[in-house]
N, C-alpha and C positions, 0 to 999 in steps of 0.2 A: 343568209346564214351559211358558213360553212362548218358543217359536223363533220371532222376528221379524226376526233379523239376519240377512247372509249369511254363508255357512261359506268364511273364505279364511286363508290360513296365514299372511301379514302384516296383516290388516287387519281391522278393524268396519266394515262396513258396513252403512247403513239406506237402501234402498231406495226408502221412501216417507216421506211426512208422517204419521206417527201421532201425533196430538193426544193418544188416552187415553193412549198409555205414553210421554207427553213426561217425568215426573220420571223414568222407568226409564232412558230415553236419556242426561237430562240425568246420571244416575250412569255409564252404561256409555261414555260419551265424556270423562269427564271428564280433564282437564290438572291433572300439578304438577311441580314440578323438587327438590323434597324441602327446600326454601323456603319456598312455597306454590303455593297450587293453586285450583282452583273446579268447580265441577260442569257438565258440559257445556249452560250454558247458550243460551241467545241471545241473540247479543251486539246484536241491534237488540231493539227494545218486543214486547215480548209480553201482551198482554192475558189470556191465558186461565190454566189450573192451569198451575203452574211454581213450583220452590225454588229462587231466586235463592241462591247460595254461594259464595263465596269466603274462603277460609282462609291464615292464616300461622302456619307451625311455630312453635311455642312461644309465642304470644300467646295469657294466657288474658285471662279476667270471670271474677271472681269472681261466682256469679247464688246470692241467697239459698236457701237447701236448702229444698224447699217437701216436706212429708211430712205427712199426716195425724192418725199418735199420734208424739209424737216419743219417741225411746228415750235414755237415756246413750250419748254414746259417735258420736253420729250426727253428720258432720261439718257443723259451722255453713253451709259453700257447698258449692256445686257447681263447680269450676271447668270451665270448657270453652272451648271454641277458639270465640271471635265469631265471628259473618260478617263480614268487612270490606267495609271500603269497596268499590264495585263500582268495579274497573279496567279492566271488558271494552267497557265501553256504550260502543255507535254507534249513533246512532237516524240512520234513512234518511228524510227529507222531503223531499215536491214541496212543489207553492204551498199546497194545501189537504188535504193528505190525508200521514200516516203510514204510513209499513210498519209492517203488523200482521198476520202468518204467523195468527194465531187469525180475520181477518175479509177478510183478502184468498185469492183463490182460488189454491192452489197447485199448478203442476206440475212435474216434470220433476226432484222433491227427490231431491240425493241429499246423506249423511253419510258420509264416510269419517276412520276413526281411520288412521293410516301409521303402525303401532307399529316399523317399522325403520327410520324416522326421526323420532320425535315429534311429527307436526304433524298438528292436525286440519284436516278440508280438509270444508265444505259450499257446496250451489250448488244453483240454483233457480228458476226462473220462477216471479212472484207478477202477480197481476192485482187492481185494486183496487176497492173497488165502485164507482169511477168509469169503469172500461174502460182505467184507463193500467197498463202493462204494463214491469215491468223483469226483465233476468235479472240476478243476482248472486252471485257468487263471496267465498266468504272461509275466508281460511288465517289459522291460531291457533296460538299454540308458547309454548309458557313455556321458555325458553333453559337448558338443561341446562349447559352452562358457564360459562355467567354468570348466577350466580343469582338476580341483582337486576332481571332484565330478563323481561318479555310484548312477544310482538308478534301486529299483529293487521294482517292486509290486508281489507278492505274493496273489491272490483271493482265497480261499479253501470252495466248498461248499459241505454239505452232503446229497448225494444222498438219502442213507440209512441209515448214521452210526448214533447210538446214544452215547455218552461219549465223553471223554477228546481226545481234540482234541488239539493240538501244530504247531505251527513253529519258527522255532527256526533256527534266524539268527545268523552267525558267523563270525570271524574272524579263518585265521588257517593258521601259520606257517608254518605246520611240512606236506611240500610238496616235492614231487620229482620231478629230470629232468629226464628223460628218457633218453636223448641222453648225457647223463652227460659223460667223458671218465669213471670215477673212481666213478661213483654211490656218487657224494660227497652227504652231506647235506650242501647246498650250504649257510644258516640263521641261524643268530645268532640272538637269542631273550635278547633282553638287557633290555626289560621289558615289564610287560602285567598289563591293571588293569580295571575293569569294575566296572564302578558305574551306579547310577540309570538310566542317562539319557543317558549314554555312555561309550563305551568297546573301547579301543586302545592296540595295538601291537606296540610297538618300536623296528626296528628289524635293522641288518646292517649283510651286504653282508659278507662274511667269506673270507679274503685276500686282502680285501681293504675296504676303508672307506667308503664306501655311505653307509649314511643310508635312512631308510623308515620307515616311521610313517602312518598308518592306522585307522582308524575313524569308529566308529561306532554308530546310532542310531535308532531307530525304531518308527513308528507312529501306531498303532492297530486300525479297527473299529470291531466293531462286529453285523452283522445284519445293516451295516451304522450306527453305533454310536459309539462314539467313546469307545475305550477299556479301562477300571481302566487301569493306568500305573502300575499293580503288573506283575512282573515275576519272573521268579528263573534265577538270575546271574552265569553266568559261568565263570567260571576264571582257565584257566590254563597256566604255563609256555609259551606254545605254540600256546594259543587257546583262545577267547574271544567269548561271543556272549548272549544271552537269551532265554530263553525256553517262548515264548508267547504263554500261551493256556488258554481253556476254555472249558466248556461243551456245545455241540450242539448235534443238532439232526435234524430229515432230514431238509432238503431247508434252515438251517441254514450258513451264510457265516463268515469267518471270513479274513479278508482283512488287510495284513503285507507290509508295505511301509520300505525296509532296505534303508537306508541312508547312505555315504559310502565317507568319502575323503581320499585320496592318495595325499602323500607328499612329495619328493626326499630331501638330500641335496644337489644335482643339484640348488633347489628352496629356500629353506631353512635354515638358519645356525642351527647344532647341536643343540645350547644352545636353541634354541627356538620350534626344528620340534615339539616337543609335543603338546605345548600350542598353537601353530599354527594350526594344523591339527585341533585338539580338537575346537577350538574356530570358524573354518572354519563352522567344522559341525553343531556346535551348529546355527550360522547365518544360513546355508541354511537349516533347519529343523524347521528356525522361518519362511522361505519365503515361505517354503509348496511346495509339489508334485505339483501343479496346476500350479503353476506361475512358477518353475523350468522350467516343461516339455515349456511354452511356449517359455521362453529364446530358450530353444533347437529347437525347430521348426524354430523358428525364424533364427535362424544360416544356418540351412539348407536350408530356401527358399533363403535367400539372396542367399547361396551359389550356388544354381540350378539354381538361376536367370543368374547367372554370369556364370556359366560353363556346362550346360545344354546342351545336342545333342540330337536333333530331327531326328528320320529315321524314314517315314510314309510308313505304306503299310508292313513290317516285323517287328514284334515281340520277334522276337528270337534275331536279332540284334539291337533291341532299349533295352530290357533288358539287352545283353550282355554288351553294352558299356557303360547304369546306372550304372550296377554292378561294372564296372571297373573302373569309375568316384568316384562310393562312397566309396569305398574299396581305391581308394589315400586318397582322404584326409581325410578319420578316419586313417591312416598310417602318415599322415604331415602336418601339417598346415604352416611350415614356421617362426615358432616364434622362435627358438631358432639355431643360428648357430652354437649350439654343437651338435646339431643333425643329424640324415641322414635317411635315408631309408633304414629299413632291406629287404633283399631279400623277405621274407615273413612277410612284415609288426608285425602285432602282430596276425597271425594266424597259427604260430609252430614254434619247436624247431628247423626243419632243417634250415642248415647251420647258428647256434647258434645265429640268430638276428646279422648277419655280414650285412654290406654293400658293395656290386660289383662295377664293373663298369657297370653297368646294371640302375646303377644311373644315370649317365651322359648322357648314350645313351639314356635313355628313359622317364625318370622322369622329369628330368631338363628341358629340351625341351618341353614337357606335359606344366610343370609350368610355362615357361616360356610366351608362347603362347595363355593360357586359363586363365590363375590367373593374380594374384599380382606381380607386378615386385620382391618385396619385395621378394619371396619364393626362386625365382631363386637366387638372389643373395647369400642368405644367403645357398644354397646348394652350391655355388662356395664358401665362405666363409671357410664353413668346412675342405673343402681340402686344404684352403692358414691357416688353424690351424693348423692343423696337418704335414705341408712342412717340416719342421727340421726332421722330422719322416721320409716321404718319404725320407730325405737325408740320414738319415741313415739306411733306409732298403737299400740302393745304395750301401751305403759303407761295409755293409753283404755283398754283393756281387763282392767285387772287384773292384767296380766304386764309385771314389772320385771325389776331386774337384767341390765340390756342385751342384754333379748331382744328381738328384731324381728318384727314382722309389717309385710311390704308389701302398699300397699294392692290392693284388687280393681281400682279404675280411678283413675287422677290422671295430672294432668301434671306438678304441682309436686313429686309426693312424698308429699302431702296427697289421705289418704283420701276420693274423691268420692259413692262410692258407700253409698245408704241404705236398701237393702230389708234388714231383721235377718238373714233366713237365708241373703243372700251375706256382706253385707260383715262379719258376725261370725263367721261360722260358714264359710264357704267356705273354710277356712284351708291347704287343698291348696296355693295357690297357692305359698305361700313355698316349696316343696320342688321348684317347678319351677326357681326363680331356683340354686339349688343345685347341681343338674342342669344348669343351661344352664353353669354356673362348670366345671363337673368334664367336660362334655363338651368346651367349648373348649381345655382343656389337654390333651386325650385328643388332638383334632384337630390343634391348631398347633402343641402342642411350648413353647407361651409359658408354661414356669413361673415365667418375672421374673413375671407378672400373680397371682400367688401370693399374694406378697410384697411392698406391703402389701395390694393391693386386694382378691383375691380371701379370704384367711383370713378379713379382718375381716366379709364377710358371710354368710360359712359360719358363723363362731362365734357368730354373732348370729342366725342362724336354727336353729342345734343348742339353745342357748338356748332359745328359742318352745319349740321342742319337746318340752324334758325339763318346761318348766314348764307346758303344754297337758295331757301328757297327765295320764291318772286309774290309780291303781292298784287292780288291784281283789280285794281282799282274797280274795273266793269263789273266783273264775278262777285267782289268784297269775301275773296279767300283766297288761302295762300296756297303756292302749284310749285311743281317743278321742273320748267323749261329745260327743253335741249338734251334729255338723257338716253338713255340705251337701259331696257331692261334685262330680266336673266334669257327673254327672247332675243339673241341677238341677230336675230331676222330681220330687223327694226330698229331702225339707229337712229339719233338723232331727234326723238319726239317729245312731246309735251304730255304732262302726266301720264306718265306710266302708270299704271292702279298699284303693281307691287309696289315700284317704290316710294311713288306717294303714303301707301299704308302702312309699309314698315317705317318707313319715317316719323310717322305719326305714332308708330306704337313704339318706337325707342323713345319720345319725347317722353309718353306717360310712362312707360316700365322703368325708365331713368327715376322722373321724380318718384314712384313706388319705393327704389330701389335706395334712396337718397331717405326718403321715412323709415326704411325697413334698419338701415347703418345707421341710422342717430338713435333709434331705440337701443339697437343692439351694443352699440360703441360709440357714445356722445361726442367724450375727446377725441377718438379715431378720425370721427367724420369731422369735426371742428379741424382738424388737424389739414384734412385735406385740402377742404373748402378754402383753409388761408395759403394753402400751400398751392393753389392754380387760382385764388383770387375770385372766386364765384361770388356773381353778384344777385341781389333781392330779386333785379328786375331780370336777369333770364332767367329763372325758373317761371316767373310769371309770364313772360315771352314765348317760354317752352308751352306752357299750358296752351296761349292763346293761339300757338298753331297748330296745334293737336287739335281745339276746338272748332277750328274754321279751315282745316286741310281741303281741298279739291277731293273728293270722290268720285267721280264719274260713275251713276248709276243708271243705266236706261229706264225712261219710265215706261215705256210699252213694254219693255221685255225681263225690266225689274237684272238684267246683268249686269257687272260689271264689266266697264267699255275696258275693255286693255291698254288703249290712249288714245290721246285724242284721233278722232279721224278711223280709229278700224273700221267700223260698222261702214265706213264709203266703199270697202273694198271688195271685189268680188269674193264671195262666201264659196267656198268649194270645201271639201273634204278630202281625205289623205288618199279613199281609195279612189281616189278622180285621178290620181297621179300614176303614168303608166309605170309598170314595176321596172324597167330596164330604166327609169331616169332618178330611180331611188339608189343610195341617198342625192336627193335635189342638191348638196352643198359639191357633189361629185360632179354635175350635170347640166346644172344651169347657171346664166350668169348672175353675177351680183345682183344685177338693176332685177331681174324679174324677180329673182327672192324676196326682195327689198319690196314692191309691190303686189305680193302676194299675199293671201292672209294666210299663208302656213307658219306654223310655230315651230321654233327651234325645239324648246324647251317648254315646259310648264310657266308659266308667270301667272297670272291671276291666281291657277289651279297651284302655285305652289305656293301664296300670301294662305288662300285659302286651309292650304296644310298646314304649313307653322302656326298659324293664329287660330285653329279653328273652333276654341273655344270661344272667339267673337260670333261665330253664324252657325245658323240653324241649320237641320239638313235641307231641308229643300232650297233654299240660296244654294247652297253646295251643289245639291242636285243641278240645278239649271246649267248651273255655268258650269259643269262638267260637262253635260250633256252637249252645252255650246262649242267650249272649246277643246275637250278630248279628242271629235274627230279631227278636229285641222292642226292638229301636235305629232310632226312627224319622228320626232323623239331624237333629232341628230345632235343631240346629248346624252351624255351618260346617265345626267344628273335627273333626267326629266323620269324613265318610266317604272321607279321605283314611286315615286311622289303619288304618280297616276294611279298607280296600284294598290296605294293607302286610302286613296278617295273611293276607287271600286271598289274597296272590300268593305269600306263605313258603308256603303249605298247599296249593301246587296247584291252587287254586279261581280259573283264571282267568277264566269268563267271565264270574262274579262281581265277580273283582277288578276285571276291567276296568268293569263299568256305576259300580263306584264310583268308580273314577279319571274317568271322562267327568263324574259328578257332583260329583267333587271341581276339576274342571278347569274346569268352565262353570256353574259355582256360582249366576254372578250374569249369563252371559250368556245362559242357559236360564231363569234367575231360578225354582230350584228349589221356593224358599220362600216365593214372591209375597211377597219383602220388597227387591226392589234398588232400588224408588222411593225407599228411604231412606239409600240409597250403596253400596257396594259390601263386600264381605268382605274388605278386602284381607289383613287381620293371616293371615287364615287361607288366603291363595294358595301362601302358601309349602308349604302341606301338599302340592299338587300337584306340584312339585317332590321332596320326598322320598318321594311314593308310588310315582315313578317311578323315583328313585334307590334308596329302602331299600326297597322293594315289587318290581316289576320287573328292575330289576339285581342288587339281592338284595347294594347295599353293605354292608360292616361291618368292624370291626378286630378282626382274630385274631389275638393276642397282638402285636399293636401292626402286623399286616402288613393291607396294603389288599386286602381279599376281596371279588369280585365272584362272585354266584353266578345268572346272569339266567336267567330266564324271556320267553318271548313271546306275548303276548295274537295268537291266531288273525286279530285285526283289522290288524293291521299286519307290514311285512315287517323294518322295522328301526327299530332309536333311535337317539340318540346324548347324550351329556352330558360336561360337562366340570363334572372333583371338586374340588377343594385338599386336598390331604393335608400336613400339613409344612409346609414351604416349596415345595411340589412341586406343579402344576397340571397332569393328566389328562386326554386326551381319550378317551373310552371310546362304542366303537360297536357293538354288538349286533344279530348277523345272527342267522337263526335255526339255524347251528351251530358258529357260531366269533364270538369277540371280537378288534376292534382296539384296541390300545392304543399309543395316543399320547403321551411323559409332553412337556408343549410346554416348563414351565419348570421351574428343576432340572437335577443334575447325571444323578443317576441315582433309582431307585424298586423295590424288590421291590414285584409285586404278582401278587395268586393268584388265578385263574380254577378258580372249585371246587377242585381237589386239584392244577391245576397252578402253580407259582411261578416268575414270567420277573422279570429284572434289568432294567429298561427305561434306557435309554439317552434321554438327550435328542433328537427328533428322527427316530427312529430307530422305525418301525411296528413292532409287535409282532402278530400274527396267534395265537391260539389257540383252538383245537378244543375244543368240549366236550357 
């Protein structure tokens, strides 16, 4: 762990100037409004290490697949989210000299994120190696209600300096990706033109058509009054912006408001992005900084209002789970079903702005539960877009007949990922997309989403399935050779337990799911069934491998094996591992991981969470106890899961270090990896570790059951559910629960063995 930030329940704060962990900061501060985003750069020159990034939702490059042996089957690109254009730049000039934070002397830094109201706010005394001295303030917002819009204040006051003083906002193409295969220049500038009141860039992605149109304008005061509108225009090919300066001298301030919209033609047709952009800026630069910022605040209260967690009595963990609350939704708002969540939101290039299965298992669920029905939906939506795709990364692989496999990472739809033993063999993931289907109608109650959308991608992933596996004559049950679990430690084996299981429970929750849409909507379901051709005999097929799947259960020790062959391996546990060669993926090679019995991730223990209304606790019990200790957690995704099973088993001091580690993931920086963005896909897990973990949520025969538990470290929670139509306020003391139902008419809901009728409005108190 590295703890360099301060511990406060609204905010990040950095204290000082730390030059070594500037990419780490530039991740942990980073801005998006679920539009786009960038990484908490510096918006003036910076000379020293820094990942300059900036991102827009669903613009990909195509970047040629650069791989060593190539395989069949391996997708020709990579696609990923470019860096765009930079829209943040303000470079500070005197007469001779540049702000440069890497070679001027700095004091008095501080950083503050204000996650309950989105703005970042930094300020600072800088000295330069000439002796001139400015302090400077600057507030940063990507506009959460209006998604076209960045605003940036720029304060410049002088301590000492007398003379020409400048800042000087820009627009600027001519950026790199770092993680590019072939170092492309990935923009094409199809036109640039700065006039009096405003600078645009027309720029389109190099290999495909999107284009992006960027906006420029400026408001000046000086000494609080406003500034003559003169500047010197800058106009280049690649580069737009203005030089605003003036002559000051000490305690003089000069105060630069950049004004900034961003355009896709996602949004926009060609014939119009210009005069749209342009015309956007000009309106909100008539509404004024003042009233913008209020819109923005406004977004965020409501938003706090509605999805706000309360943990009294620890600090470290109410900052943790703000940060991971406000870091989703500047990553997603919901509004558009060509969307998704990249692995790392809009805070880095790694794994090129792709979307996981890291979706389904943790985001969706998140949104589901906390938000809008609306969000969920429309992340199920995405994947029933893209299904013709899923069919045909199937048919790469040998399996037709309108089976699906979705890929391990894309944006388009389109398979990105190339190492053989995920992207061919990782084939868990489709069971999750099935799972996330069968849980949201569990949740909302929306069986229209059934019919057509949801069947069509159940049938097409029960498909994969019956044609994946292998029958095996000796056993007389069906298995699944050659795959790669969510332990990617272990590649290459034969029944995995997860994905044999979920396999087996997408076969029956499909057909459930297939009875539940013919009662509800006969022609719907008739409609579909003729419309992908289902036959009598797979669903009978479906049954009969559900019935005779491979399990793997030890009879001496009654676990479940993880795959074939664990149990040969030497057994050690995590703290056998000496601390200087943690994390092991830092430290050792491939082959000994590979032969190791450490666990990347949760597998067993996380079939065992999704599904756990199949097993008892003590199965639970065992195989926790089995494989918790050799789970070295070098995933994001793992030690939220782990912390759901400790808090159902009583294991709270435990549960708790994992929820601290599932909650401050990337601002402890567990895995010396957040220089390369943030976890977001996997924040949501903190969220449910504290809901399905701690409060101990679940649906007993369709009634909302809270069973909580409290970590010794704190004296109360609080969370708000969606059940229904019905939205939850739920607070936990340590001997009674309050329950609040805020929207909705009325709600059963059961406090362990008690069940109150909750009234709108109307507190409910129970003991337990």
């Amino acid at each position: 762990m590295k703890q360099y930030l301060k511990t406060a329940p609204w905010q990040i704060i950095e204290e000082k100037f730390h030059p070594s962990r500037m990419r780490a900061s530039e991740s942990i501060f980073s801005l998006g409004n679920g539009r786009f985003g960038q990484r908490g750069n510096f918006e003036e020159h910076y000379s020293s290490d820094s990942l300059q990034g900036s991102y827009l939702a669903g613009v990909t490059f195509l970047d040629k697949t650069k791989v060593g042996w190539w395989k069949n089957s391996y997708p020709r690109f990579f696609s990923r989210v470019p860096n765009a254009p930079d829209w943040s730049g303000m470079r500070i000039r005197l007469i001779d000299e540049e702000l440069d934070l890497a070679v001027w002397d700095v004091q008095d830094y501080l950083r503050q994120l204000d996650m309950k109201s989105g703005i970042s706010y930094r300020s600072f005394v800088a000295t330069s190696p000439k002796g001139n001295t400015l302090s400077i303030k600057i507030t940063h917002l990507n506009h959460m209600m209006e998604p076209n819009l960045c605003m940036i204040r720029f304060e410049v006051k002088s301590i000492n300096y007398s003379g020409k003083l400048s800042v000087v906002p820009y627009l600027d193409a001519n950026v790199k990706h770092e993680s590019a295969n072939y170092d492309e220049q990935m923009w094409t500038t199809l036109r640039s033109e700065t006039k009096e009141d405003v600078a645009y860039l027309w720029t389109q992605v190099k290999r495909e058509d999107t284009q992006v149109c960027m906006a420029m304008g400026y408001q000046a005061q000086y000494n609080g009054e406003p500034l003559d509108k003169y500047s010197i225009l800058i106009e280049k090919e690649q580069a737009v912006g203005y030089n605003v300066g003036c002559q000051v001298k000490p305690n003089d301030t000069l105060e630069v408001d950049k004004f900034v919209t961003i355009v896709s033609s996602l949004y926009e047709s060609r014939n119009d992005i210009v005069d749209s952009t342009v015309s956007d800026l000009r309106r909100y630069m008539k509404v004024g900084w003042n009233e913008l910022i209020k819109d923005h605040q406004a977004y965020w209260k409501k938003l706090w209002n509605d999805s706000d967690v309360v943990i009294q009595g620890d600090e470290q963990a109410q900052q943790g789970i703000r940060f991971n609350i406000f870091q989703l939704h500047q990553s997603y708002q919901g509004r558009d079903h060509r969307l998704n969540i990249a692995a790392k939101g809009f805070t880095g290039e790694f794994y090129g702005g792709n979307t996981f299965w890291n979706t389904e298992l943790c985001c969706l669920p998140y949104f589901l539960l906390s938000s809008r029905q609306d969000i969920a939906r429309n992340l199920l939506l995405y994947r029933e877009t893209y299904l013709q795709k899923a069919i045909a990364n199937a048919r790469k692989l040998g399996i037709g007949g309108g089976a699906a496999l979705y890929p391990m990472m894309t944006i388009t739809g389109e398979e990105s990922h190339n190492e053989w033993e995920i992207t061919f063999e990782e084939i868990h993931r489709n069971s999750i997309m099935a799972y996330a289907i069968v849980q949201y109608i569990c949740w909302s109650g929306d069986i229209d989403y059934l019919t057509p959308h949801g069947l069509r991608v159940l049938i097409a992933i029960c498909r994969f399935w019956a044609l994946r596996v292998t029958w095996s004559q000796r056993c007389q049950c069906y298995m699944l050779l050659g795959v790669t679990g969510p332990n990617e430690y272990e590649n290459n084996v034969d029944n995995n337990w997860y994905t044999n299981f979920s396999c087996r429970q997408t076969l029956l929750d499909t057909l459930k799911m297939l009875k539940l849409a013919h009662q509800h909507n006969e022609a719907g379901t008739h409609a579909v069934l003729e419309e992908v051709q289902l036959a009598d005999g797979e669903l009978q097929k479906w049954q009969e491998i559900a019935d005779k799947m491979y399990l793997h259960q030890d009879e001496k020790t009654s676990l479940f094996i993880q795959q074939d062959g664990y149990l040969n391996k030497v057994m050690q546990n995590v703290d056998e591992i000496p601390s200087e060669e943690r994390p092991i993926n830092q430290h050792w090679s491939w082959d000994r991981i590979l032969r190791s019995c450490f666990i990347k991730q949760s597998d067993v223990l996380l079939g065992l969470y999704l599904y756990r209304d199949h097993f008892d606790q003590e199965t639970i019990r065992k195989n926790y106890e089995f494989y918790a200790p050799k789970t070295v957690h070098e995933s994001s995704l793992s030690p939220y899961v782990h912390c759901i099973l400790a808090a159902r088993l009583g294991k709270l001091d435990e549960a708790y270090n994992l929820f601290l580690q599932a909650t401050r993931m990337d601002l402890d920086d567990y895995n010396h990896e957040v220089n390369a963005g943030l976890h977001v896909t996997s924040m949501a897990g903190s969220w449910m570790a504290l809901a399905h973990g701690f409060a101990g949520m679940m649906l007993k025969k369709q009634v909302l059951t809270f069973e909580p538990v409290m970590p010794s470290q704190w004296t109360c929670y609080e969370l708000k559910v969606n059940y229904l139509d019905c939205a939850v306020k739920v607070t936990v003391h340590p001997d009674a629960v309050d329950v609040l139902l805020l929207d909705g008419d009325e709600l059963s809901v059961r406090i362990y063995d008690k069940t109150v009728l909750c009234k709108k409005k109307v507190l409910q108190t129970i003991a337990y």
